[in-house]
C-alpha positions as CSV (number, residue, x, y, z in Angstrom):
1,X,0.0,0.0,0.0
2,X,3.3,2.3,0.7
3,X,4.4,1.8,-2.9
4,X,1.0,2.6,-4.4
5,X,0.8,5.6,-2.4
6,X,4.5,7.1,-3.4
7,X,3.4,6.1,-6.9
8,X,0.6,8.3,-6.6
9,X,2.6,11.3,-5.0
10,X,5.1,11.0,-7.5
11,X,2.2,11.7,-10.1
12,X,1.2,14.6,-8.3
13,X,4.8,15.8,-8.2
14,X,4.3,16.0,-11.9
15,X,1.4,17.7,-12.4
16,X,2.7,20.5,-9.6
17,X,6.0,21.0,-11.0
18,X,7.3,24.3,-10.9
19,X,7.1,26.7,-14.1
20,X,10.3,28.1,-15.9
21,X,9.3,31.1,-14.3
22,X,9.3,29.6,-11.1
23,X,11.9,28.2,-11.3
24,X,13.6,30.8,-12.0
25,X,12.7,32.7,-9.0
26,X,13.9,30.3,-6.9
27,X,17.2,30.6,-8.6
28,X,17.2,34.3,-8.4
29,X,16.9,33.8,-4.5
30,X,20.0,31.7,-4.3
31,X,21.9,33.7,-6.6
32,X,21.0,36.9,-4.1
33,X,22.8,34.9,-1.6
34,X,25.9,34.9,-3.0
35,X,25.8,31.7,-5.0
36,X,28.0,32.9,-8.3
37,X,26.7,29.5,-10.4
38,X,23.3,30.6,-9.9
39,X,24.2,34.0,-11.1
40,X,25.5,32.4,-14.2
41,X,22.4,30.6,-14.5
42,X,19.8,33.7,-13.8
43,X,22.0,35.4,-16.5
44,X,21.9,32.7,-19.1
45,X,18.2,32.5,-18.3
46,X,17.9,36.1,-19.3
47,X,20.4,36.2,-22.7
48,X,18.7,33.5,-24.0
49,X,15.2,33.3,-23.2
50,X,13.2,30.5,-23.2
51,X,9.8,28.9,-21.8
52,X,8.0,31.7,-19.3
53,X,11.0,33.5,-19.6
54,X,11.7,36.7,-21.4
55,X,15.2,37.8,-22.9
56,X,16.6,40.8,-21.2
57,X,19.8,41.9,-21.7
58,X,20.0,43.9,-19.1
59,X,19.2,41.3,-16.0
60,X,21.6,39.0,-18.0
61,X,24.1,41.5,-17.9
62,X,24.2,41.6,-14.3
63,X,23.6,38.8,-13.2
64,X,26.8,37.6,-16.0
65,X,29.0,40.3,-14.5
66,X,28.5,39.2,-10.8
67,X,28.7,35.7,-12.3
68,X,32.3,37.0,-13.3
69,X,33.8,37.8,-10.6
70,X,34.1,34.2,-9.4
71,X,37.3,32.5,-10.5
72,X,36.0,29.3,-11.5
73,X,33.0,30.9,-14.1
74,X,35.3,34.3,-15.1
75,X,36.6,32.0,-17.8
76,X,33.8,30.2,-19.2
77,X,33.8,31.0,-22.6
78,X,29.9,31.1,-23.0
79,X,30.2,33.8,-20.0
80,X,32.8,35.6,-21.8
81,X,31.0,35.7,-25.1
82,X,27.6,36.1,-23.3
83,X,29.4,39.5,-21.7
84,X,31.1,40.3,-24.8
85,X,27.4,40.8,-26.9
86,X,25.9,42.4,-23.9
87,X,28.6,45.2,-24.1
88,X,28.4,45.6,-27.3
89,X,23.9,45.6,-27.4
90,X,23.0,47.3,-24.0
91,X,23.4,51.4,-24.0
92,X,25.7,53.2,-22.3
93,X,22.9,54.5,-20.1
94,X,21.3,50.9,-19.1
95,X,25.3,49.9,-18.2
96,X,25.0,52.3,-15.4
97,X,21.9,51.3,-14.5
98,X,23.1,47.7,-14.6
99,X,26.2,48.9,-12.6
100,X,23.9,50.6,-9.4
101,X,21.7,47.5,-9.7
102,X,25.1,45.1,-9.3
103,X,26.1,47.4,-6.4
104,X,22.5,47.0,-4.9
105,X,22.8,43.6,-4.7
106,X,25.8,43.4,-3.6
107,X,25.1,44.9,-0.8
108,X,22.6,42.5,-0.1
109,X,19.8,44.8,-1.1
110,X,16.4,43.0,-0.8
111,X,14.8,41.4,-3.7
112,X,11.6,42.9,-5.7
């Protein structure tokens, strides 16, 4: 009877699975803790897009430049070209929003 009822909480599991968007949330919590692979993740997220998820090149490019400034990811070459376009695509204006935004979070600045 044990089995039968994990089988049928596993199928539940299913059905209540997160979104993309949700998801994502949840990986935007852990990278506000300080968690630098999540921030490559959030970032990636953004830059490409995807299912309940919206390109945004500027949230990927902060969340890629915090993602940066740990040693293992600062050499990743989908980072690096990731970065790369963003500098090039996102005005000169929106980089300094994106660089007050970095600070504020940073400083531990409490989520939306």
């Amino acid at each position: 009877a044990a089995l039968l009822t994990g089988c049928g909480g596993d199928s539940s599991d299913v059905e209540d699975s997160p979104s993309a968007a949700e998801n994502l949330q949840f990986i935007e919590q852990l990278a506000r803790k300080g968690d630098h692979t999540q921030m490559f993740s959030l970032g990636m997220a953004y830059y490409n897009g995807g299912e309940d998820i919206e390109e945004d090149d500027l949230l990927a490019l902060i969340w890629l430049t915090l993602a940066a400034e740990d040693e293992n990811l600062k050499t990743d070459p989908g980072l690096m070209a990731a970065l790369t376009e963003l500098n090039r695509s996102v005005a000169d204006a929106d980089k300094a929003n994106a660089e007050t935004q970095i600070k504020r979070i940073k400083d531990g600045f409490p989520k939306k």
